[in-house]
N, C-alpha and C positions, 0 to 999 in steps of 0.2 A: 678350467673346471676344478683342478683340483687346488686351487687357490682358494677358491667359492665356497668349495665343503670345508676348508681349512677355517675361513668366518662363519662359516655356520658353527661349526665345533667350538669356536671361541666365544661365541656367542651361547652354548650350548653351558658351557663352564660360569658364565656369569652367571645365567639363568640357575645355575644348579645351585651357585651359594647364597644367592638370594631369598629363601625360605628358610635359611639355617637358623637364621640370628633373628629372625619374628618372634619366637614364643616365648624368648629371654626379653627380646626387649619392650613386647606388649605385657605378660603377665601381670605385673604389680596394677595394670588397671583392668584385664580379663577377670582374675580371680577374684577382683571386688565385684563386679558386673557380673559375676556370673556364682556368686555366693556361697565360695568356697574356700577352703586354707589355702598360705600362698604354697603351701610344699607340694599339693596337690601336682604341680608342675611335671614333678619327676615322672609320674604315673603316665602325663601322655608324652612325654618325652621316652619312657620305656617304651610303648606301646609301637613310637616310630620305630625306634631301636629295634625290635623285632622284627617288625616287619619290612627291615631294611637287612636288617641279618638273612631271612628267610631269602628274601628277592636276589640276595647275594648268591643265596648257593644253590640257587638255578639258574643264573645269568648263563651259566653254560647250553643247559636243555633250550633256553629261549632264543640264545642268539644262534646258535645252531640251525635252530627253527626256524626261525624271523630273520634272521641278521641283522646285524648293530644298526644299521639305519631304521629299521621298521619299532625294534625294542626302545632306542632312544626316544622315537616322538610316542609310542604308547605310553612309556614311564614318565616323561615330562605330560603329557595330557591327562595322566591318573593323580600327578601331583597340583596340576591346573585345577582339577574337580576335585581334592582333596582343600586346598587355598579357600576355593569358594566354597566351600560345605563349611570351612572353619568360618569364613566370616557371615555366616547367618548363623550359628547354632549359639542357641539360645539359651544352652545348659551343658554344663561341664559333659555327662553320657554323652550327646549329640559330641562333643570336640574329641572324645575319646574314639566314636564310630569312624569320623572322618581324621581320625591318627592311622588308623590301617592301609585306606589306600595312599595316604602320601609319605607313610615309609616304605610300602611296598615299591613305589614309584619313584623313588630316592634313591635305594637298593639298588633297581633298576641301571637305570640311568647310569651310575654310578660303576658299573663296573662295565657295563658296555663301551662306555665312551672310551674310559681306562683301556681297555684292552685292547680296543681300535686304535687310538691315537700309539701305543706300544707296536703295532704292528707295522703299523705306516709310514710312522712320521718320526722323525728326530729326537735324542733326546731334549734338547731346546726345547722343544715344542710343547712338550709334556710340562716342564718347567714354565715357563710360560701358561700355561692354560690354568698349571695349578696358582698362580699368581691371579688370573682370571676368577678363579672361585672367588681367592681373598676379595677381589674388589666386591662381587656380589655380594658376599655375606656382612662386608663394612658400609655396602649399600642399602640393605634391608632394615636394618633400625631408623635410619635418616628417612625414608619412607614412611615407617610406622611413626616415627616422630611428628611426620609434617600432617598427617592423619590427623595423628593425636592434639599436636597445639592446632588445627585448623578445626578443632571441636568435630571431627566427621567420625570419631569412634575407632575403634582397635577394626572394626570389622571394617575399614573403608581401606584398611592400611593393606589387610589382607588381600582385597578386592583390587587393589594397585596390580602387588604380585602376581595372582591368577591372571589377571589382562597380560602382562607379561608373558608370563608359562602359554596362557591363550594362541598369544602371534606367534611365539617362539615353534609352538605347535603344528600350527599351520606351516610355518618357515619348516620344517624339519620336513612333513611330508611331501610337501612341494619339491624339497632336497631328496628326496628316495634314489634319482634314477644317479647322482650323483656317487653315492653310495655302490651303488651296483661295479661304477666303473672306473671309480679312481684306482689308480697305481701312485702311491704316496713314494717318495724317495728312499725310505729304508724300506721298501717294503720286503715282508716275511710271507713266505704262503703260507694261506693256515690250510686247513682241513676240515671243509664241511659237511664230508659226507662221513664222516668217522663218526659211530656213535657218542653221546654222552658218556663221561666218566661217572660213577657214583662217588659216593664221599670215600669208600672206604679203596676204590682203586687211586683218587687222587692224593687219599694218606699217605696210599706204599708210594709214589713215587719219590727217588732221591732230592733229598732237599724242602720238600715238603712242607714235612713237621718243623723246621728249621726257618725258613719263610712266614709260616704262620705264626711261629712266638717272635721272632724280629718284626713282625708287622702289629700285633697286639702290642708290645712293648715301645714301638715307637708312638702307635696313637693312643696309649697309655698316657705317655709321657708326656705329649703334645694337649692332651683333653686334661691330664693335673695344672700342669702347668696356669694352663689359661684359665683354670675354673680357681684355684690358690692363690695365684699369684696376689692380688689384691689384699686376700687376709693374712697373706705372709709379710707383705710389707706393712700395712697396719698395725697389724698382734706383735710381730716381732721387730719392724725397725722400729715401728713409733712413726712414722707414718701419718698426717692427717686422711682419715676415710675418702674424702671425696679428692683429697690429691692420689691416694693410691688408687682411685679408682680409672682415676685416668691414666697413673701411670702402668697400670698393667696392660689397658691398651699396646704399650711400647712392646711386648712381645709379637703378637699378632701385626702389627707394623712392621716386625724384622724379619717374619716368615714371609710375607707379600713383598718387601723390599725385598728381598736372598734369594724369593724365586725367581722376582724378573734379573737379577744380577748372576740366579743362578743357568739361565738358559744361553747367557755370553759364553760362563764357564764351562758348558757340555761341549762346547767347540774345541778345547781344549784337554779335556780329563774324561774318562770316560765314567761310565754308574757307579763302577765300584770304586772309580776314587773319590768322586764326589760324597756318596754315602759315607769313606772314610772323614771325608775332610770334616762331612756336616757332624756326623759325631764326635770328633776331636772339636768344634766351635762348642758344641754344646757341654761338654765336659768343662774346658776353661769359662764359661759362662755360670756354670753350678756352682764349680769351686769361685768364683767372685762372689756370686752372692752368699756362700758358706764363710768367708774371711771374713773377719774381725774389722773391717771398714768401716767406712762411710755411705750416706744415703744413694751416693753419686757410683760406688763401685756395684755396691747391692743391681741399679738400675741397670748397669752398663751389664753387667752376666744378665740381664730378664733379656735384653734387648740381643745378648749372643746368641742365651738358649733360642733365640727365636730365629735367630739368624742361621743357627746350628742345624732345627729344625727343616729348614726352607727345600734344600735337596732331596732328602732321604725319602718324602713319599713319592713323588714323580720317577724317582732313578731306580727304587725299588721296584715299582708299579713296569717302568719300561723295561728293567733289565728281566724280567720275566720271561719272556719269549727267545730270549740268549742261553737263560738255566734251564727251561725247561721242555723249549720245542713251540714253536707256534701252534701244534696242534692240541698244545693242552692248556695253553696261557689262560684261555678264556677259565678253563675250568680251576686254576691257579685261584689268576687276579681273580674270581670268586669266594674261593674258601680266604683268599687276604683278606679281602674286605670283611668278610666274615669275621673274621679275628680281630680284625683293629675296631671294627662296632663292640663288639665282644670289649676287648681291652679300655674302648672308651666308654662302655658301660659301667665294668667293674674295677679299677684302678683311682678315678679320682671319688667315691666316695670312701674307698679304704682309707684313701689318705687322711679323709673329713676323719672319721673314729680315729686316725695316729694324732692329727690334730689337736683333736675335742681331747682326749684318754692321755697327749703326753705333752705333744708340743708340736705347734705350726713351724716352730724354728727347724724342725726336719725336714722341710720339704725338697732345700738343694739336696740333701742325704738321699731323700727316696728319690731324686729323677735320676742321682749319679747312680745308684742300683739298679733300677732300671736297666740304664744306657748301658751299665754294663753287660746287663744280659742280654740285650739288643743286639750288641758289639760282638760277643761270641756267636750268636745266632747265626747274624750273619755272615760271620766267618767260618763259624761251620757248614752255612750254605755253600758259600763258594768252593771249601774241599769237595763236599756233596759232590757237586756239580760240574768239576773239575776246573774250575777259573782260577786258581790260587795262582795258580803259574802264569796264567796270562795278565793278570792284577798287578 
């Protein structure tokens, strides 16, 4: 049985990054068809953001309520009917309406699954799963792709996914009693009859505030990266456009490589040394592509930063329940999530204005800033917490 909820979950991970990468890789033909600027993008991309922040920081009140099996398949079926509202709507208002329920439902999901798989199961596992999104999310353009040259429209592409999120839906509810009574191999007891925390009792707890900027700062770092990369090796290596376009891919390839090579390594090292390790790859990664080199060293730092990345959200996201108590992980890994939305919000357009106003050649400069405040974070987590000594 509990092999069974363990493919549903992985299946649950695919399912989740399979809508990410849609409205990046359909726009340049939505926004003509639908008779609006191409920037316009950002606005319903905010609109998820929100309402994926929001959905974050009640993950706690809901799964409390529901628990993680009933909140997964509700947030995977509001993002189902969120898919299919986007592939009929007719006018930009209409895409914006149905932006609400599938970042509520992104939100969702997203921190339930988190916090369950943290409590049950291995960190491999988590590792693994989050290599699972990657495949989703590098599956979702190829979809919209085959839509698009099959002449059936941005909105058929859409209609794919929804089918998708549909079964998946079904599969989830069918999985409930599964839920109920798995005993996963690390398992933590939580606590569900303990009330909700508010926001301001999960401030004061130690570590906390500490947590929440290492997690804004890491999916800072991870959302510039990927959204830059491309016009940093254009603008500043010289670079042909459509070769940098593929080669920034080569990031996002070393996160999804690093996490499946990272869930061998959890057998081995535990959260906080992996988190250590991923932050020292992505340090020497920066500084490659900051050196006075060649095109070939420039790549080989995109491809570490990525590879740097691959641990640090899964080992963060598990080690939660170790710093803070399982009975308050849920309400944690919510305000995380919170903050890394937050962080992937506002981080990679600052970068756009250091950019535009100075120079793209900064960009190794702003992730190593970052990483550094990252790096203290979460080392001041672990005094918090008292792990220093056990690290």
């Amino acid at each position: 049985m509990a092999s069974l909820l363990l493919a549903v979950i992985y299946l649950s991970f695919i399912s989740l990054g399979l809508p990410d990468s849609l409205l990046g890789s359909a726009w340049p033909v939505m926004h003509a068809d639908l008779g609006v600027p191409m920037s316009w993008a950002g606005a319903v991309s905010i609109i998820i953001s929100v309402g994926t922040i929001l959905s974050s920081l009640q993950s706690d009140r809901l799964t409390r309520r529901l628990g993680a099996g009933k909140v997964t398949a509700v947030s995977v079926g509001m993002t189902a009917a969120a898919l299919v509202g986007f592939s009929l709507s007719g006018s930009f208002w209409a895409l914006c309406l149905w932006a609400v329920p599938y970042g509520l439902g992104a939100g969702g999901v997203d921190a339930a699954l988190n916090n369950y798989v943290a409590l049950h199961y291995a960190s491999r596992h988590m590792s693994w799963l989050h290599c699972m999104w990657g495949v989703g999310a590098a599956a979702g353009p190829y979809v919209m792709g085959y839509a698009l040259s099959g002449g059936q429209g941005w909105g058929a592409g859409y209609r794919y996914i929804a089918a998708i999120q549909i079964v998946l839906t079904a599969v989830l509810l069918l999985s409930l009693p599964l839920w109920r009574v798995h005993k996963g191999q690390e398992d933590r007891t939580e606590a569900p009859a303990a009330p909700p925390l508010s926001l301001r009792q999960i401030y004061a707890i130690p570590g906390a505030k500490e947590v929440m900027t290492a997690f804004f700062c890491y999916c800072a770092l991870e959302q510039t990266a990927g959204l830059w990369a491309s016009s940093y090796l254009h603008l500043h290596r010289g670079i042909p456009a459509e070769t940098a376009a593929g080669c920034a891919g080569l990031f996002y390839i070393g996160i999804t490589v690093g996490r499946a090579a990272s869930g061998f390594l959890t057998m081995k090292l535990n959260d906080t040394q992996m988190i250590r390790l991923g932050q020292g790859i992505i340090a020497v990664g920066a500084a490659a592509m900051l050196a006075p080199a060649g095109g070939a060293v420039t790549l080989a730092g995109l491809v570490l930063v990525g590879l740097g990345c691959a641990p640090i959200y899964p080992c963060v996201i598990h080690s939660t329940p170790d710093h803070f108590g399982a009975d308050k992980s849920q309400a944690v890994i919510g305000v995380q999530m919170a903050s890394a939305y937050v962080g992937s919000c506002l981080m990679p357009p600052l970068f756009g204005l250091i950019a535009n106003h100075i120079s793209p050649a900064l960009l190794p400069v702003y992730l190593l800033v970052i990483l550094a405040v990252m790096a203290l974070s979460h080392e001041a987590l672990l005094r918090r917490c008292g792990e220093s000594a056990r690290s």
